[in-house]
C-alpha positions, 0 to 999 in steps of 0.5 A, spaced: 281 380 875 287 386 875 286 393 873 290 398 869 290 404 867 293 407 860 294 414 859 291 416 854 291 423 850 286 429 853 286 425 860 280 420 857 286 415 860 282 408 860 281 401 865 285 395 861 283 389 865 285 382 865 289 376 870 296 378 867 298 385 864 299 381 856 292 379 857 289 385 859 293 389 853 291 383 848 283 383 851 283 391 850 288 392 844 282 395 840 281 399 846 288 401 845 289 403 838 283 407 839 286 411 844 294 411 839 292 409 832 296 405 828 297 406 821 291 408 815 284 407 813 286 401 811 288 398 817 296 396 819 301 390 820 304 389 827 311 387 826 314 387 834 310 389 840 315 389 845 312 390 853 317 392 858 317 396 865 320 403 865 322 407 872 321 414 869 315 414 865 308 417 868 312 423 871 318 419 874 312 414 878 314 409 872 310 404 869 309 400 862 312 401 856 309 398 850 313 399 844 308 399 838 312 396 830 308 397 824 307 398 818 301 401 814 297 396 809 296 397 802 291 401 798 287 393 797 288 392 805 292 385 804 300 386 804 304 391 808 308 397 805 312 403 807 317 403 813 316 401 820 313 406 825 314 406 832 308 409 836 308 407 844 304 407 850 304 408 857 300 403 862 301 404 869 304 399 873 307 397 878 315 393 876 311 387 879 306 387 874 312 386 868 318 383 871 321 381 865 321 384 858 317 380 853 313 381 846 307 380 845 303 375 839 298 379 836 297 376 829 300 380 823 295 385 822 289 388 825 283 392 821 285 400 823 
């Protein structure tokens, strides 16, 4: 198992892990959406997560970038509504650990 670590806000950074960095952030995604909430009270629906590796991120000593589309659920919870939102999250990383970008499969939607 490999550790990483997301920043999160007020420093209360936490410890992803994982045998891959997609598997770590997959295992942990409620644990990151604690830290960076996505969407209302009803939850939200997730249309791209997109994983790359960006050099000057985390004070220049670089690290992964996860792009975050989503949009927040309707009053019933059941369908997507309003625009697509963007929110991102840092993990730091070395380049080795996301050589190449890629997105992330985790389901249409998740509870808030």
């Amino acid at each position: 198992m490999k550790e990483w670590t997301l920043e999160a806000p007020n420093q209360a950074n936490r410890r992803l892990i994982g045998d891959t960095l997609s598997e770590a952030i997959v295992n942990n995604w409620r644990q990151i959406t604690a830290t960076h909430p996505l969407g209302g009270a009803p939850g939200y629906h997730l249309d791209r997560v997109h994983v790359r590796y960006a050099r000057g991120i985390l004070g220049g000593k670089g690290g992964v970038e996860v792009v975050i589309q989503h949009r927040s659920l309707n009053h019933e919870g059941t369908l997507p509504c309003g625009d697509v939102r963007t929110a991102t999250v840092w993990i730091y990383a070395r380049p080795e650990d996301c050589p190449e970008p890629f997105d992330l499969e985790l389901g249409a939607r998740d509870e808030g």
